[in-house]
VEXNUMAR-802835 format. One line per field, with one value per residue (C-alpha): residue number from 1; residue in three letters; y, z, x. Coordinates in steps of 0.001 Angstrom, whole numbers, plus 500000, padded with zeros to 6 digits. Layout:
REM residues N
i: [NUM/...]
aa: [ALA/...]
v: [Y/...]
w: [Z/...]
u: [X/...]
This chain:
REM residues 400
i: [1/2/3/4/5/6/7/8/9/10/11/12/13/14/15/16/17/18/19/20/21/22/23/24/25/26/27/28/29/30/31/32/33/34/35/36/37/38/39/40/41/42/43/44/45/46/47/48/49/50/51/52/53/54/55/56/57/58/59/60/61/62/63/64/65/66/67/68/69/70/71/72/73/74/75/76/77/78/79/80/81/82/83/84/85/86/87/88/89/90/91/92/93/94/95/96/97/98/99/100/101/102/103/104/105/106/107/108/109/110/111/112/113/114/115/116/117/118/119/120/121/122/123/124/125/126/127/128/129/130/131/132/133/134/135/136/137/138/139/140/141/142/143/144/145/146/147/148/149/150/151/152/153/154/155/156/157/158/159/160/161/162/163/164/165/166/167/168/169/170/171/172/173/174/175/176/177/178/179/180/181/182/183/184/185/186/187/188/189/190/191/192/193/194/195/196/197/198/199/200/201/202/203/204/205/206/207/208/209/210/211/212/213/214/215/216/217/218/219/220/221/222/223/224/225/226/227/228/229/230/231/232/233/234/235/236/237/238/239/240/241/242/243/244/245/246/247/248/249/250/251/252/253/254/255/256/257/258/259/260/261/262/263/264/265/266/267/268/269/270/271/272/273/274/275/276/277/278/279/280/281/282/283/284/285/286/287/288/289/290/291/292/293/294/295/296/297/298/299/300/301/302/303/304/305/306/307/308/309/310/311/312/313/314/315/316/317/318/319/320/321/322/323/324/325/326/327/328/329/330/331/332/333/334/335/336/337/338/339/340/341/342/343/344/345/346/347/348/349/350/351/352/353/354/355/356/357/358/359/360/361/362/363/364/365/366/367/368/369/370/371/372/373/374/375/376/377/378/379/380/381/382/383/384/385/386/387/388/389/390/391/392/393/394/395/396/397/398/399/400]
aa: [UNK/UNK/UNK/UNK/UNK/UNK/UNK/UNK/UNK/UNK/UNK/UNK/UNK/UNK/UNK/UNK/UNK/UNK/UNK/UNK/UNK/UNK/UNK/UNK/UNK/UNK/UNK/UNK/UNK/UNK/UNK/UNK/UNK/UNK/UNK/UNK/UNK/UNK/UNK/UNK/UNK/UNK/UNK/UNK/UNK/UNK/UNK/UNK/UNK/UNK/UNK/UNK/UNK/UNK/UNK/UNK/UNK/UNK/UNK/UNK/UNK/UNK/UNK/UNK/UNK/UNK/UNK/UNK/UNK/UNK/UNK/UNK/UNK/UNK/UNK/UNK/UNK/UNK/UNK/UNK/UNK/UNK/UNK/UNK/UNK/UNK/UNK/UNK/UNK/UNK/UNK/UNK/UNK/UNK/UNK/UNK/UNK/UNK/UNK/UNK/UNK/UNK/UNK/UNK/UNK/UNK/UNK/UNK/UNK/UNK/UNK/UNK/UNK/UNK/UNK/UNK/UNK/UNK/UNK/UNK/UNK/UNK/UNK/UNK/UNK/UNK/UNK/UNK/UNK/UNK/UNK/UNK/UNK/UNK/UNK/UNK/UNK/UNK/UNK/UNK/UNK/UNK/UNK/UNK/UNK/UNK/UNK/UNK/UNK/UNK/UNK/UNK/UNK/UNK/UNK/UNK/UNK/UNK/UNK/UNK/UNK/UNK/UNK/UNK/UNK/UNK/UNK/UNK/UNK/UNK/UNK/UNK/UNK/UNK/UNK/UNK/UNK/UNK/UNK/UNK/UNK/UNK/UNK/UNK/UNK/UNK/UNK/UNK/UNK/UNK/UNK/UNK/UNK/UNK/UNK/UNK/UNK/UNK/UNK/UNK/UNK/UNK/UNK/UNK/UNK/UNK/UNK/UNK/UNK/UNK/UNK/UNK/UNK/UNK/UNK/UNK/UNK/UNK/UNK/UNK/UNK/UNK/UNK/UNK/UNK/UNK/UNK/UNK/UNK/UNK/UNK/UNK/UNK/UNK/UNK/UNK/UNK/UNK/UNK/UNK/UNK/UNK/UNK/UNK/UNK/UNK/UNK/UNK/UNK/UNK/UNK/UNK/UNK/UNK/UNK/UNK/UNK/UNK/UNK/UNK/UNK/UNK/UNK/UNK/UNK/UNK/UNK/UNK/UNK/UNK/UNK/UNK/UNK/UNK/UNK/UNK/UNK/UNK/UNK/UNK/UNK/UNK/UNK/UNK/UNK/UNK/UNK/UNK/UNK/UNK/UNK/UNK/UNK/UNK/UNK/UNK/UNK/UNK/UNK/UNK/UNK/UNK/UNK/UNK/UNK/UNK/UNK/UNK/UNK/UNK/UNK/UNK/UNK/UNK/UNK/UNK/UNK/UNK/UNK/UNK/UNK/UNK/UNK/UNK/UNK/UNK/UNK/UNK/UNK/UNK/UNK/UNK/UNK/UNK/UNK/UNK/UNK/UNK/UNK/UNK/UNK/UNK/UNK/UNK/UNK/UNK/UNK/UNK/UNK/UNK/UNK/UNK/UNK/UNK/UNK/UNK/UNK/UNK/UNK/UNK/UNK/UNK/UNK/UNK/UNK/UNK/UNK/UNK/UNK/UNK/UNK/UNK/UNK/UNK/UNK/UNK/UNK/UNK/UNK/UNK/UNK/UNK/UNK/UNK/UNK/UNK/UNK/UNK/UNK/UNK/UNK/UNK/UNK/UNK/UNK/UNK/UNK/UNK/UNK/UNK]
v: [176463/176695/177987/180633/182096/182183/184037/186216/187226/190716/191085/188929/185629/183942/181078/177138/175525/175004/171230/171461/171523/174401/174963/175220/174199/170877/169265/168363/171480/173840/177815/179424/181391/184537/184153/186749/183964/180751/179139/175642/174864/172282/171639/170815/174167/175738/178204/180230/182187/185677/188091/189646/193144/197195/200814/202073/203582/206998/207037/203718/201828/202571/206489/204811/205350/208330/209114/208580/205205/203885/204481/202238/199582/199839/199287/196333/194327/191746/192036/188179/186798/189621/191163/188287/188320/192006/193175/196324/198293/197159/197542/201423/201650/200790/202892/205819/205695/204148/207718/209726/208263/208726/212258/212978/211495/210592/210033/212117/209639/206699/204359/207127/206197/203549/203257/201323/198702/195280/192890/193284/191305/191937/192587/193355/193296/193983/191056/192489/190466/189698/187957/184359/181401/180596/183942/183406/180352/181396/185084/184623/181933/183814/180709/181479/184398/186603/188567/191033/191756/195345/196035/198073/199835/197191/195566/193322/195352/193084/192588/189199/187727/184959/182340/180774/177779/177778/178264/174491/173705/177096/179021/179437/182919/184011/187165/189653/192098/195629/199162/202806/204164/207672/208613/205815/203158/200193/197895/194595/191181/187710/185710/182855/180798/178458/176560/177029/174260/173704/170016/170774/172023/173347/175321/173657/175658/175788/175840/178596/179483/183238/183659/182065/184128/187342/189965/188097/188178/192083/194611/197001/199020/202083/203187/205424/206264/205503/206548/208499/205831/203135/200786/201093/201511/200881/200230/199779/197661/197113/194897/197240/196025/197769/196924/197367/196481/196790/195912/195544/194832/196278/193449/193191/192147/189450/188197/187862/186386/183929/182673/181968/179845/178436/179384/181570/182887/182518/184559/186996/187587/187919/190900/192690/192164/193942/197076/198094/198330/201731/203385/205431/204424/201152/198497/198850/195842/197949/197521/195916/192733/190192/187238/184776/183773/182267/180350/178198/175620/172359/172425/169467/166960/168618/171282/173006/173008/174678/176937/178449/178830/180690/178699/179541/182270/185942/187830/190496/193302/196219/199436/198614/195940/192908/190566/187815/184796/183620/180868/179889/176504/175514/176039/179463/177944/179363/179126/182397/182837/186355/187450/190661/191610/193889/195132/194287/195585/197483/194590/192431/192012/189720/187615/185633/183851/182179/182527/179841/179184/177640/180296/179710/183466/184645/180932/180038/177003/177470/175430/174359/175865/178468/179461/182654/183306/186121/188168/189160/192067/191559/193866/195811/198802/199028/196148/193572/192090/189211/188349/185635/183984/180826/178158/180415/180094/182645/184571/186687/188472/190737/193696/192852]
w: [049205/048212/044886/045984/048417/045238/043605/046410/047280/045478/043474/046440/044391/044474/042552/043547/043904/040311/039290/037134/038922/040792/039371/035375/036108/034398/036889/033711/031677/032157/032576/029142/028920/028932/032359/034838/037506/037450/039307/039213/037902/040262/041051/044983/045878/048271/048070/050195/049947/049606/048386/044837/043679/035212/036600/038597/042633/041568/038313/037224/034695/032000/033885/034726/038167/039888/043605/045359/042984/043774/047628/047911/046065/048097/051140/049406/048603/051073/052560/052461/051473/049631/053159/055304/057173/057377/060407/062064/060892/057486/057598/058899/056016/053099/054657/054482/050967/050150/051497/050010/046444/047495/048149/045005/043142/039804/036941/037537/037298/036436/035536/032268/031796/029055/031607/033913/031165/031156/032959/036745/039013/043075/044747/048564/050148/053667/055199/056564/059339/056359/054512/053136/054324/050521/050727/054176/052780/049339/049117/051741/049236/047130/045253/043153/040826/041200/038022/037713/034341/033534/030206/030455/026479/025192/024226/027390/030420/032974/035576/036185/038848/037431/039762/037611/038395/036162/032270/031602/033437/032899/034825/036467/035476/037851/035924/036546/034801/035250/035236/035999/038676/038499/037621/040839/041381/039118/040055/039507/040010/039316/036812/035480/036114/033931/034033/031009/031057/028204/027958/027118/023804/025970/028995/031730/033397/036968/038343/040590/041765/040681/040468/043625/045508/045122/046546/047908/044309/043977/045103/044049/043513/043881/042603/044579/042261/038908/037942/035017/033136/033927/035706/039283/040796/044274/045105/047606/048139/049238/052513/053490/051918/050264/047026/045268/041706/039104/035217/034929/037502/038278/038385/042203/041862/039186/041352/044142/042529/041086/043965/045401/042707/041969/038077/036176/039609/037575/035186/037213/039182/035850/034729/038149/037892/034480/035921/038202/035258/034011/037835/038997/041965/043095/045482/049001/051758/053915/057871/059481/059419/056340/055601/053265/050758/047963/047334/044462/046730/048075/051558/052950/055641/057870/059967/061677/058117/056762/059024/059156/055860/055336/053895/056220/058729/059230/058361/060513/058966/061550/060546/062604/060155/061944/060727/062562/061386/063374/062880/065084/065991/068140/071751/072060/071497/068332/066382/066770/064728/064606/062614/060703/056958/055423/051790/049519/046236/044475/045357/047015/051047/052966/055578/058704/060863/064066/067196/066328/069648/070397/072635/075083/076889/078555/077902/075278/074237/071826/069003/067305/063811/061284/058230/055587/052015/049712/049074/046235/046086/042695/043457/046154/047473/050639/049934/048271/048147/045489/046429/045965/049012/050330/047904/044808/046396/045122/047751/047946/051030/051655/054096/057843]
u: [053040/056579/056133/053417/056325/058605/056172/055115/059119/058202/061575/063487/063995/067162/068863/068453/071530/072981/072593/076517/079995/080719/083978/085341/088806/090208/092926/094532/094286/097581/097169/097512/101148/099270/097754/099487/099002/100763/097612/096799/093488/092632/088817/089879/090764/089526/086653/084884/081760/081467/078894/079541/080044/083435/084777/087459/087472/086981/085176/084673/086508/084548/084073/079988/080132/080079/081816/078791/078024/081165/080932/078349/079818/082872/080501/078488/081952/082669/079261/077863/074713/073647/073136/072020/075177/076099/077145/074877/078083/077943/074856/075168/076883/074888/072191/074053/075469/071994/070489/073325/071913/067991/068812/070845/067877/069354/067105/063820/060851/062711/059848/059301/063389/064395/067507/065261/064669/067050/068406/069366/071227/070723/073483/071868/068644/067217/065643/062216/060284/057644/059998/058804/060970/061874/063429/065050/066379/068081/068635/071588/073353/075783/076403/072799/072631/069179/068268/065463/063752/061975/059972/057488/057793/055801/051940/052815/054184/056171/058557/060220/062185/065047/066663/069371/070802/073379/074537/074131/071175/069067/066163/062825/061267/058280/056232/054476/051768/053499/051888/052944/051175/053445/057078/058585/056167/054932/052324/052696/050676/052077/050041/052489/055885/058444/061343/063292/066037/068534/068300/064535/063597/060497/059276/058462/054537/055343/051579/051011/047105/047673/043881/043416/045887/044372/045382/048357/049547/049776/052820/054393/057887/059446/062321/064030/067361/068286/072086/072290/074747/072024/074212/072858/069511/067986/064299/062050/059312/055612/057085/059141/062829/065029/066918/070547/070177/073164/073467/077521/079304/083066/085928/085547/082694/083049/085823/083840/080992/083693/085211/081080/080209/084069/083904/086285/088536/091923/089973/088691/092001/093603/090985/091371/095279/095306/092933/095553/098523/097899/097344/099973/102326/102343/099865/101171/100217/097712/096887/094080/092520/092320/090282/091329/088649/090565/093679/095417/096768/094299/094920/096603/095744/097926/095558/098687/100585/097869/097099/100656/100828/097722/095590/092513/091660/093096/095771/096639/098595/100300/102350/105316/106154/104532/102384/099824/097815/094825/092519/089387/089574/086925/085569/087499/090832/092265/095967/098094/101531/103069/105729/107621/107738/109824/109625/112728/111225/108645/105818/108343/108113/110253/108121/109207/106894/108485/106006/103455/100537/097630/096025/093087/092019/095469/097353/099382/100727/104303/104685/108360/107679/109120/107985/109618/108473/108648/105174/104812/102106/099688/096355/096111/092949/091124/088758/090621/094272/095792/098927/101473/102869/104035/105422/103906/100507/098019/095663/092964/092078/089312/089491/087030]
């Protein structure tokens, strides 16, 4: 039953839980001397998951993405679970740049494009009431990586959905016969599945009644825009969901999808880091509400330690020059400590934290503590901020 729902997720799949360690970083290794960040590769720290999103805001890195393009990967960063866990705003949001696209059009009948041939990896789907509990269960897990195959120039036309566990362990690859039915749709129908693992010098059949599940095994897809560089399209399908597909991904994104699976964040901080060299001006440490994601430093067994120095919750950033950490505890009661900065340099900001609380509603409860650091500003935009704080600690925050 399980593996007919894989097959029957109609471009939905999602990776299984990869069977290798979740992070590449050797407690014993040291950072190489051309790292920007002095971060300790240590396999203990902490990481949380967020969903993923190589171009720049405006134009792309590589000038691939156009204004419209980019908008909607603005909106897609920070959304989790691949859109499980957006919010009806977030939501509101990718609908709108989603339409914005649609009504631009892009490629004219993409399915005649050689653009829409390749690789894809899903980076948000809408969850339709049809939706099999296989994909319930692991399209919301940002830790897996979800590929989509076209190739429809050749003797054997298909489409194939690829959960990937991981680069040591290797794949499952459900596929499908493909047609064209005009210059949008292709038909498909699922007719075999594999396991191809690297410690196997073979595929692995997965059986799967195809035959048997008739017209169950049958859907199709249309896409809806193709971008003119190739990189992005977006898709709908026979149950009703819609699809963001992309073939490169902007260094956001690989961050993100670093810090899910806890592979190559030093890395990926590094690449992002080095985008932002040749921009004019300089980052500056923007209002509104940040969640941590990512740090450098293991927390500690010290809940209250950690919590004042930032290693988990929000950080609250206001114009006036004052600054707020809050942390959810449990039961409503939650861990309040506001503060000022003030900026001392061209990335440099002075910050004081001295009203630590554990609040309840209206009540408060002062704690004795104290706490200043330099912040030292590394990548800064709307979305995303890397910064280096308390005791040399390296952060990333992303924008609620």
């Amino acid at each position: 039953m399980a593996t007919r729902e894989i097959a029957l997720l109609g471009f939905r799949l999602t990776q299984f839980p990869p069977l290798s360690s979740i992070s590449n970083r050797n407690p014993n290794s040291a950072v190489p001397f051309n790292s920007i960040l002095s971060i300790r590769r240590n396999s203990n720290s902490r990481i949380y998951s967020s969903s993923i999103t190589n171009k720049s805001e405006k134009q792309g890195i590589s000038g691939k993405f156009t204004e419209d393009e980019n908008r909607l990967v603005d909106v897609l960063i920070g959304i989790q679970g691949r859109g499980r866990a957006a919010s009806p705003q977030q939501l509101k949001e990718v609908d709108r740049a989603v339409q914005v696209l649609e009504d631009v059009k892009g490629v004219p009948d993409p399915t005649s494009s050689s653009l829409i041939e390749g690789r894809w990896r899903l980076m948000f789907t809408t969850r339709p009431g049809t939706a099999s509990p296989i994909q319930r269960t692991f399209v919301g897990v940002d830790f897996f990586s979800v590929f989509q195959e076209v190739y429809l120039r050749t003797n054997d036309p298909r489409v194939s959905n690829i959960v990937k566990f991981s680069d040591a362990v290797g794949e499952l690859k459900v596929e499908a016969v493909a047609s064209v039915k005009d210059g949008k749709r292709i038909l498909f129908r699922f007719d075999r599945a594999a396991f191809s693992l690297k410690f196997l010098p073979f595929k692995v059949p997965y059986p799967v009644p195809f035959k048997l599940l008739g017209d169950e095994a049958k859907g199709w897809l249309d896409t809806t825009y193709l971008s003119d560089s190739g990189n992005i399209r977006i898709s709908r399908g026979n149950k009703g969901t819609t699809f963001v597909l992309q073939k490169e991904i902007e260094p956001r994104q690989e961050l993100l999808s670093a810090i899910s699976t806890g592979i190559g964040v030093t890395e990926a901080i590094d690449k992002l880091i080095s985008t932002a060299r040749d921009k004019d001006g300089e980052p500056q440490l923007l209002e509104g509400e940040w969640k941590m994601i990512w740090s450098s430093q293991v927390e500690t067994d010290s809940w209250l330690e950690n919590a004042a120095n930032g290693l988990m919750g929000t950080q609250i950033i206001k114009k006036d020059g004052q600054m707020k950490y809050s942390v959810d505890i449990a039961l409503g009661f939650r861990f309040s400590m506001t503060g000022s900065y003030q900026k001392t340099d061209k990335k440099i900001y002075d910050v004081k934290m001295d009203d630590p609380a554990i609040v309840f509603g209206s009540f408060g409860l002062p704690i004795n503590m104290e706490t200043q650091f330099n912040l030292e500003l590394l990548y800064a935009d709307d979305r995303i901020r890397i910064t280096r704080g308390y005791n040399k600690i390296v952060f990333v925050h992303l924008r609620v």
